[in-house]
C-alpha positions in Angstrom: 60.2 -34.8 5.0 56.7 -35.6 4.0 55.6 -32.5 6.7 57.9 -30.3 4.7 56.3 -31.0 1.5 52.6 -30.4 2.3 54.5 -26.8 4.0 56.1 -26.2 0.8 52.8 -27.0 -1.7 50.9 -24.4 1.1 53.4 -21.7 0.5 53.4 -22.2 -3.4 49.8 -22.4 -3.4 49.7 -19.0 -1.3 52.2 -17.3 -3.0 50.3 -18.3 -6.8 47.2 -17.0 -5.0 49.0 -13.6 -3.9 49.5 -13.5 -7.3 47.1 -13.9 -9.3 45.4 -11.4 -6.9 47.8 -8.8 -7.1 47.4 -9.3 -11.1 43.9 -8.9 -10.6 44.4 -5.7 -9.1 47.0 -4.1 -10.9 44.6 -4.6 -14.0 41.4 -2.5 -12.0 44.6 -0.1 -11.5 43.5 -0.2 -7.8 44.0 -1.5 -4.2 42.4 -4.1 -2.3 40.3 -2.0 0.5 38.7 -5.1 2.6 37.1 -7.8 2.0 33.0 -8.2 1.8 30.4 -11.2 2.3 27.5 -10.7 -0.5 24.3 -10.8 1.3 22.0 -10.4 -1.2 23.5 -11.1 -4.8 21.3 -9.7 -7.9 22.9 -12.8 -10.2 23.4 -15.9 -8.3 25.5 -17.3 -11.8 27.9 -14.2 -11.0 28.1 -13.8 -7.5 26.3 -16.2 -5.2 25.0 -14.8 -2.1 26.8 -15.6 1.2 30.6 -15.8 -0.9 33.4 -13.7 0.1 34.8 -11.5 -2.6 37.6 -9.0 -2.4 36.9 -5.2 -2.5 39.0 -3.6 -4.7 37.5 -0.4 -4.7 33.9 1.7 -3.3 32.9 4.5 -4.7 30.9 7.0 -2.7 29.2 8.9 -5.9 27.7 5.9 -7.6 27.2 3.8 -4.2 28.8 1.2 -5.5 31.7 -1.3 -4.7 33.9 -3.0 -7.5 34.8 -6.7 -6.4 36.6 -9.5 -7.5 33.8 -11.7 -8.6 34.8 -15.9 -9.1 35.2 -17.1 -12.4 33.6 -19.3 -13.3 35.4 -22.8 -14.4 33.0 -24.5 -16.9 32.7 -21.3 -18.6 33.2 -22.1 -22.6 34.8 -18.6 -22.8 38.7 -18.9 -21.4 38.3 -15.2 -20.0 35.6 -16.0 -17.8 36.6 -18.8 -15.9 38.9 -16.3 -13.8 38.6 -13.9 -11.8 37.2 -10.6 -12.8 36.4 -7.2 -11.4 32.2 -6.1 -11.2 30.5 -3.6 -10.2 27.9 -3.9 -7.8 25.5 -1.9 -5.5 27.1 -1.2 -2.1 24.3 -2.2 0.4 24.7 -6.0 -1.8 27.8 -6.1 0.2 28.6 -6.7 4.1 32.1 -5.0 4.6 35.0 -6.1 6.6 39.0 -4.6 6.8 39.9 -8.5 6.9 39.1 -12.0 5.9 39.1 -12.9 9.2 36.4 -11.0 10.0 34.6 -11.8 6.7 34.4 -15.1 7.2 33.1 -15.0 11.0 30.2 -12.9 9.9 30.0 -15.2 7.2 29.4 -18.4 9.0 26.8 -16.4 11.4 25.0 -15.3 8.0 25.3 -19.5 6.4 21.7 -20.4 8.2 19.8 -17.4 6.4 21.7 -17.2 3.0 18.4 -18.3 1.4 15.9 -17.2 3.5 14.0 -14.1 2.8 10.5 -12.6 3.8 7.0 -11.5 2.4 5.7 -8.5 4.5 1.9 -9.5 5.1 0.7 -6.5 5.5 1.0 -2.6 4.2 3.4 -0.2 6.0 4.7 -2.7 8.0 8.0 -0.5 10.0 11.6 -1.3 9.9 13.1 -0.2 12.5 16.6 0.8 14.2 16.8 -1.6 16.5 14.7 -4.9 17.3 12.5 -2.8 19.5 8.6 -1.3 18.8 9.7 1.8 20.4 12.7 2.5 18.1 13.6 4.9 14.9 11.0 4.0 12.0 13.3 3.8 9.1 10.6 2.4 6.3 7.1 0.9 5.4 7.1 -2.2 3.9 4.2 -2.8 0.8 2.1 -5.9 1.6 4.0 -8.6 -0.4 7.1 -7.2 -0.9 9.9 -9.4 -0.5 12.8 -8.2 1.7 15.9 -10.6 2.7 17.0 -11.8 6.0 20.1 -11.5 7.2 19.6 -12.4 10.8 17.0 -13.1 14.1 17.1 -12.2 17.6 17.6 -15.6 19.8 14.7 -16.1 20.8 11.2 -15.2 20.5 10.2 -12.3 21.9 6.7 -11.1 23.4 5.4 -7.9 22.7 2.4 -6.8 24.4 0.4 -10.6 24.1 2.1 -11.5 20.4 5.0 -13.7 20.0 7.4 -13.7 17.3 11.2 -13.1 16.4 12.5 -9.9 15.1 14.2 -10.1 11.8 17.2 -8.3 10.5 16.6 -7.4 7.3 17.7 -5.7 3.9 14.8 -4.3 1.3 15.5 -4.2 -2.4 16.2 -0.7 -2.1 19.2 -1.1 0.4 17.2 -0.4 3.2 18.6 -2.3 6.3 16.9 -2.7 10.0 14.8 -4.9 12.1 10.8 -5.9 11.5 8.9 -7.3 13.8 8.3 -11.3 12.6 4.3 -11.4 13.8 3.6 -10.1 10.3 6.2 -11.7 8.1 6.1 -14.6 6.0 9.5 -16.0 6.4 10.8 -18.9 4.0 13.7 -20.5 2.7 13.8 -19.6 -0.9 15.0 -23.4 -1.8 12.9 -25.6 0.3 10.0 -22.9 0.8 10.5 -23.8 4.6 11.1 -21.1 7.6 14.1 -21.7 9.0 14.9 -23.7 11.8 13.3 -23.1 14.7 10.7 -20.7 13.6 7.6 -23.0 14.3 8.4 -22.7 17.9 6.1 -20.0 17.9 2.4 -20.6 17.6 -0.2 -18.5 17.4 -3.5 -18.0 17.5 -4.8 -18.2 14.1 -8.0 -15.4 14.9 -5.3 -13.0 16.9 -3.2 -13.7 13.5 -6.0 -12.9 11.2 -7.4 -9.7 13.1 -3.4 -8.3 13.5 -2.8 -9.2 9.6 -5.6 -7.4 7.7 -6.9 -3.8 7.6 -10.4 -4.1 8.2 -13.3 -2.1 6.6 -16.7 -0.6 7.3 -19.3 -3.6 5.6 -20.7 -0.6 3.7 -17.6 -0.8 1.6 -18.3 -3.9 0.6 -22.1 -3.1 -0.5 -20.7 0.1 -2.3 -18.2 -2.8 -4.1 -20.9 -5.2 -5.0 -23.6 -2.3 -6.2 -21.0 0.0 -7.8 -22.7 2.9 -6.1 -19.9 4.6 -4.6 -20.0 7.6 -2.0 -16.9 8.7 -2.5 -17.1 11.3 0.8 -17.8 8.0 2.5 -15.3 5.6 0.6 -12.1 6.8 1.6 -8.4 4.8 2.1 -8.2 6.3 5.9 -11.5 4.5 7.0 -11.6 1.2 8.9 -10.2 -0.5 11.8 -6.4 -1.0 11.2 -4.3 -2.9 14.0 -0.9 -1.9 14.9 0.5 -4.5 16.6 4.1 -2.9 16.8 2.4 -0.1 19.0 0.2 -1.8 20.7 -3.0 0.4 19.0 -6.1 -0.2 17.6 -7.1 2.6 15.1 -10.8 2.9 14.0 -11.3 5.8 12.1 -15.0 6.4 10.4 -16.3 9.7 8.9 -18.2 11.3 11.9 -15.5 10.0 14.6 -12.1 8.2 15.0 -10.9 6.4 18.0 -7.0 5.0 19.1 -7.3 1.9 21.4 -3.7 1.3 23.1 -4.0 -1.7 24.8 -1.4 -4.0 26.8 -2.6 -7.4 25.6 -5.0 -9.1 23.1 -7.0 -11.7 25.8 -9.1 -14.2 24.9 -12.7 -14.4 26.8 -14.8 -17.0 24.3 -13.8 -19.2 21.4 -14.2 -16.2 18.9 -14.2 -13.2 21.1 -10.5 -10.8 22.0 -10.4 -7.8 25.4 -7.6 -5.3 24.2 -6.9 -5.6 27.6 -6.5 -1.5 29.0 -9.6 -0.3 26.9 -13.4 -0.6 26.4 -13.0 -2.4 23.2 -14.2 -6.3 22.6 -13.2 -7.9 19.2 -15.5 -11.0 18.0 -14.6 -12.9 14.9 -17.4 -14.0 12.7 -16.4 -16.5 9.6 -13.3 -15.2 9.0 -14.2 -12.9 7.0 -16.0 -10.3 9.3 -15.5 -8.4 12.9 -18.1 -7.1 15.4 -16.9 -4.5 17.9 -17.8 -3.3 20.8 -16.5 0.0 22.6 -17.1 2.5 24.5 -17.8 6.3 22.7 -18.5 9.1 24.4 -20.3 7.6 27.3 -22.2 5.4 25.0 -21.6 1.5 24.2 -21.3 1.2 20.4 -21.4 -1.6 18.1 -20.1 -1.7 14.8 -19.3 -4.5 12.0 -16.1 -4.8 9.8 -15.6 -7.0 7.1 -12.1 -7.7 5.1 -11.6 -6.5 1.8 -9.1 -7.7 -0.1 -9.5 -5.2 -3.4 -7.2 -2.2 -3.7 -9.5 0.8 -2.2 -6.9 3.6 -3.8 -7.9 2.1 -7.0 -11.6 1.6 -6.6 -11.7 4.8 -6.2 -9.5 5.8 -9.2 -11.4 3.6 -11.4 -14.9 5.7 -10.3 -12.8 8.9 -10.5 -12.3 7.9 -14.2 -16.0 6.7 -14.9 -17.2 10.0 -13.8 -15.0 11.8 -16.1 -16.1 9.8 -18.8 -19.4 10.7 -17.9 -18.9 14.4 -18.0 -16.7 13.7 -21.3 -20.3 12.3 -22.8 -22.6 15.1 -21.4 -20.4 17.8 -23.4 -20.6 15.4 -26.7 -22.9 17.7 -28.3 -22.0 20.8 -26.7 -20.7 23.2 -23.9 -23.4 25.4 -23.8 -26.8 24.4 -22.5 -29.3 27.8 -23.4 -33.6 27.9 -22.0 -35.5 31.0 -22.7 -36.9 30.6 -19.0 -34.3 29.8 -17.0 -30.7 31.0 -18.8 -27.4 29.9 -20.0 -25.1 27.4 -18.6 -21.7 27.6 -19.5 -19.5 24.1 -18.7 -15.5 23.8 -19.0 -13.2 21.1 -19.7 -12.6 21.0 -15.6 -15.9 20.7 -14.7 -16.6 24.5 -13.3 -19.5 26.3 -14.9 -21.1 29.6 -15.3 -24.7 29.3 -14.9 -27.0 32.8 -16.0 -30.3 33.1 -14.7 -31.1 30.8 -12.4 -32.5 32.6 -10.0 -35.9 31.7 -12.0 -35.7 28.5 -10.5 -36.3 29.7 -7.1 -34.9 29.2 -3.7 -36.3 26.0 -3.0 -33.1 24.7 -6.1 -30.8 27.1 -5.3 -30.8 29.8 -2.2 -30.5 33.5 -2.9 -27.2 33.8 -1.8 -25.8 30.9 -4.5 -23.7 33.0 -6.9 -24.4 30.9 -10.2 -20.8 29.7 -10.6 -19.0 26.6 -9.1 -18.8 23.1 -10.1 -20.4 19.9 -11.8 -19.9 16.3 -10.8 -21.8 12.7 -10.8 -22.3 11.2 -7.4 -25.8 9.9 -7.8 -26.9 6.9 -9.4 -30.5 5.7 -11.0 -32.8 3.1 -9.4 -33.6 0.7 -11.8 -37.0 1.5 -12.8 -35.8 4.9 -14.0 -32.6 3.7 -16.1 -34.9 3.8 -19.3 -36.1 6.8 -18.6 -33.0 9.3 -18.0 -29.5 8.9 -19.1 -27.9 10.3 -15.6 -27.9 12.6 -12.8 -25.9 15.9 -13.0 -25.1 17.8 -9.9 -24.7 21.6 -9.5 -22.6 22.5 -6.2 -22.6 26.8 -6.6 -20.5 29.0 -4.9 -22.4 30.6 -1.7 -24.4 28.2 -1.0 -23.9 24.9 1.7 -21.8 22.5 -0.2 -23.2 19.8 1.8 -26.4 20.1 -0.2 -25.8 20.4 -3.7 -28.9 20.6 -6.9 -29.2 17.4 -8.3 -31.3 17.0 -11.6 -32.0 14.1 -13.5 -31.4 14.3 -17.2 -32.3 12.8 -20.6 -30.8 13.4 -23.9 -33.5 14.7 -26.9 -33.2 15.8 -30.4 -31.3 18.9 -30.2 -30.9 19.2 -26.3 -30.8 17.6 -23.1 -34.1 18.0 -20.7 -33.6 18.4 -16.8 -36.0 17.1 -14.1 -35.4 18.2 -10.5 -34.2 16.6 -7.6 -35.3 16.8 -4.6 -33.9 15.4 -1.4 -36.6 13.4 -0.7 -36.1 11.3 -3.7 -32.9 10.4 -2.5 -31.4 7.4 -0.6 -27.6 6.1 -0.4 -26.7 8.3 -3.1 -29.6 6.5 -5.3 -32.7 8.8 -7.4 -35.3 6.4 -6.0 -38.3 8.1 -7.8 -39.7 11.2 -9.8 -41.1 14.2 -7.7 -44.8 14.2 -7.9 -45.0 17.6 -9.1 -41.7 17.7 -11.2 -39.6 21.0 -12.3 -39.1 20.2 -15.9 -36.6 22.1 -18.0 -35.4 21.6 -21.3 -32.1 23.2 -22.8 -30.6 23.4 -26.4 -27.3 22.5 -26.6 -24.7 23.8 -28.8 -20.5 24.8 -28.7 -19.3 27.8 -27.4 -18.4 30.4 -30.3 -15.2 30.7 -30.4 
């Protein structure tokens, strides 16, 4: 009797869930399509991740999937202590036709409900399938935070590095595998890795090299002088591992060189083979890398040190001091005029029209120089002639070799601006070291175009 009961409560407790659910659905005016496990919920106090919710409906316009979301039963509001329907994005959302199935991935998915990733390094690929060799499907940004929704069993080797692969979900809906060397993996409630993750070690100098894009140590003088060459100073150079395909990139401005290697072996305490090529890795202070390779027959030697700025936006922020440079040469005028040596003519984008300067002579600009082109400020002063000249304009003309552009200093004066010439000699790293001995002086009047 008592067995008949407790079959009798489960049958009226079924059939008052049936319907309340078919309630629920009749008022979204819609049928239930399957049901979904939430993998990645955008409001824990409305949906929390790793629940099973019903899917009423999906839409294929929007993206979008409209599920019965829990009420919430200390709610003050009557309304929304049951359930409701909500809209939410698609890829939030695992789908299955049945519970049954729901609720097998959803036990699978119960170790990693709270454990999400930090991608330590830029353009870090998801991919296809847990394999280097497989469809690239997106770059991860260094630090952005993507969520796991599973591993492989174990760790797996890939060409000297150990680590698992991770299946993961971006922010953006983006689902694949990443490679784990270069994750951060935590549990977003105990700040822990999961389980089972420390059974990987590694080397923390194979970590370091793999985990940072390394740059040419001139980069880091041009950051601590603010003397930039920007022809020099570019995003593409340095030495940038790529663990995933086994490849060590070094790209400089006269050369660029791809090591693919089988393994990273150690030979000292502080010193790497990529095993399969001529290159030798040797940490110094953790902060700096000597190599060693092989180039065109020769044995080179070249030092890298790790820079943690942004380079894109060094280089915007000198972009944008040399326009405000140009921006304060016009000040008093476009027009610079010299009885001896002619007009220059400047526009708001830096071109100009310079007339008669062939006056100069050949040794500032060559006879086949056409006396138009453009204006820009890569030089700097040397200290002992900062309270002398205000800057360093420089003239590259159409016709002549771009690679050697007419420099002059220059010095603002009541009622004009007076040029000194430049001559390569005078020059080092970008820097006006000194006067000529014999200097080419000219001063120009300034004044606005007529309109």
């Amino acid at each position: 009797m008592k067995r008949n009961n407790i079959t009798v409560r489960k049958v009226i407790s079924l059939a008052l869930g049936a319907i309340a659910l078919s309630t629920l659905l009749a008022s979204c005016g819609s049928h239930a399509l399957g049901f979904g496990v939430v993998i990645w919920s955008d409001n824990e106090q409305v949906l929390a991740t790793g629940s099973i919710v019903p899917i009423l409906d999906q839409s294929t316009i929007s993206n979008t999937d409209t599920i019965s979301a829990p009420g919430n039963p200390k709610a003050a509001d009557p309304a929304a202590r049951t359930s409701h329907p909500v809209n939410v994005d698609a890829w939030r959302i695992a789908f299955f036709k049945t519970r049954k199935e729901a609720a097998t991935y959803q036990k699978s998915f119960e170790p990693f409900k709270r454990v999400y990733a930090r991608s330590e390094r830029n353009a870090l690929p998801i991919r296809s399938e847990a394999s280097p060799s497989a469809n690239m499907l997106y770059k991860l940004r260094q630090g952005e935070v993507i969520k796991v929704l599973a591993r492989s069993s174990k760790p797996v080797n890939e060409s000297g590095l150990q680590a698992y692969w991770y299946n993961v979900v971006t922010g953006t809906g983006v689902t694949g595998w990443v490679f784990g060397y270069l994750l951060t993996v935590y549990d977003q409630g105990t700040g822990l890795a999961p389980a089972a993750a420390a059974d990987t070690v590694q080397d923390p100098l194979v970590t370091l090299i793999m985990a940072t894009n390394w740059r040419p140590t001139y980069f880091v003088q041009m950051i601590q002088t603010g003397h930039y060459d920007l022809t020099k100073f570019k995003t593409e150079y340095g030495f940038f591992p790529d663990p995933e395909q086994h490849r060590f990139n070094l790209v400089l401005p006269d050369y660029s060189i791809a090591f693919d290697y089988t393994s990273l072996q150690q030979m000292q305490l502080n010193r790497y083979e990529a095993v399969g090529t001529s290159l030798l890795i040797t940490v110094r202070n953790g902060n700096e890398l000597s190599l060693q390779y092989s180039y065109k027959g020769l044995i080179v030697s070249t030092v890298f040190e790790r820079v943690d700025q942004s380079i894109d936006g060094l280089i915007k922020a000198e972009q944008a001091r040399r326009d405000a440079v140009y921006t304060a040469f016009l000040q008093n005028g476009d027009v610079l005029s010299s009885t001896a040596y002619g007009q220059i003519h400047f526009a708001p984008d830096k071109k100009f029209v310079w007339t008669g300067y062939a006056s100069l002579g050949s040794d500032v600009f060559p006879p086949t120089a056409e006396g138009t082109g453009t204006v820009s400020f890569p030089l700097y002063l040397a200290d002992q002639l900062k309270n002398k000249y205000d800057g360093v304009i420089t003239f590259t003309m159409q016709g002549a070799d771009a690679a050697k552009p007419t420099s002059f200093l220059y010095a603002f004066a009541a009622g004009g601006v007076r040029f000194v010439y430049v001559p390569q000699s005078t020059l080092q790293d970008n820097i006006v070291q000194q006067e000529s001995f014999s200097p080419l002086i000219i001063f120009f009047t300034q004044h606005k175009a007529a309109n």
